[in-house]
N, C-alpha and C positions, 0 to 999 in steps of 0.2 A: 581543294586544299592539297597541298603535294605531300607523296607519302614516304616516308623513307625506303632504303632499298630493302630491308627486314618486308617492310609491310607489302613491298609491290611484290614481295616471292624472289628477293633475292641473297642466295643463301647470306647466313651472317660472317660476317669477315670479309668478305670476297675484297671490300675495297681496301683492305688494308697496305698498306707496301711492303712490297718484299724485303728482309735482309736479309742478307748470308754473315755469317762468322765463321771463317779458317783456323783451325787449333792443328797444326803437326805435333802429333804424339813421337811419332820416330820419324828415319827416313821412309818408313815403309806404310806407315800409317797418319790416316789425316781423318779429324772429325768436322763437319760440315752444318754448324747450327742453322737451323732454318728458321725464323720467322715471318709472319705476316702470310698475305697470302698465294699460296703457290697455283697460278692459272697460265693460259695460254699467253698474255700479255708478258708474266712475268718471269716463267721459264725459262726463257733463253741466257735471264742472267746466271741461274743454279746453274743450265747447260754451259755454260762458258766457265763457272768454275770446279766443276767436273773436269771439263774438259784439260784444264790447267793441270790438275791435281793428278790426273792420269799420264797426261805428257811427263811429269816430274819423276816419274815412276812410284807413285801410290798401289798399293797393293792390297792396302787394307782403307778400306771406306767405310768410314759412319757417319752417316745421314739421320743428324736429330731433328726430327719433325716436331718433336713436345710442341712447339710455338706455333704450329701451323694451323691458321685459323680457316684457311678453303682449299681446296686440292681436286684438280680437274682431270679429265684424261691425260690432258696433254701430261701433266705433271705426273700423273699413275704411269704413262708410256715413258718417260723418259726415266722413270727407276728403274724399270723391267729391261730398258734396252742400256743401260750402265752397269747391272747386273750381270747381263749376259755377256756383254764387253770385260769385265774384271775377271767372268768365270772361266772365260775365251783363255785369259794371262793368269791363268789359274790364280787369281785373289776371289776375295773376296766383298759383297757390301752387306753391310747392317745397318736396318733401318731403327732407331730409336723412335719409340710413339707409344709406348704403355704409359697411361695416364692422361693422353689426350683423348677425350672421347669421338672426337668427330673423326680421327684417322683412324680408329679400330674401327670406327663402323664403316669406313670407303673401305678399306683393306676386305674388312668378314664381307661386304654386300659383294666386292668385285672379284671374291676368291684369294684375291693376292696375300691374303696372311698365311695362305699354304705354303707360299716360295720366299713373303720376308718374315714370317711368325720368331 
């Protein structure tokens, strides 16, 4: 009998599809809604609109995760290294995710609520 991807051990959400939503608050700042799930498949699309958002001269980045139902390394490395890039052009990112329980616990288990807390 075939078992879903829950029962075979794979986390829940994972298949979900990614989306993104773009809000410009100012010229300076852009908030980046994220839902579904964020993995190595799906990445590259948040990276490309990062990457847009930063060319534009975004300064101030918020990254709401609330909707993020899985979140892999790849998706942990690619905050940390947007982080460091914003911090380089002295901005800033903030990561929204109080209230989702699955992201405080990647963040507490991987350390990284010390640098987005």
């Amino acid at each position: 009998m075939p078992t879903s991807g829950a029962e075979a051990g794979e986390a829940p959400g994972a298949a979900e599809p990614l989306h993104l939503v773009v809000r410009r608050r100012s010229p300076d700042e852009v908030e980046i809604v994220v839902t579904g799930a964020l993995d190595v498949v799906s990445v590259d699309k948040l990276r490309a609109r990062l990457d847009e958002v930063l060319c534009e001269g975004c300064r101030c980045l918020i990254v709401n995760l609330k909707g993020v139902t899985f979140a892999d390394a790849a998706a942990l490395g690619l905050l940390v290294k947007t982080r460091a890039v914003l911090m380089r052009e002295r901005g800033v990112l903030r990561l929204v995710y109080r209230g989702n329980p699955y992201i405080e616990r990647v963040l507490r288990l991987t350390g990284l609520h010390r640098i987005f807390g």
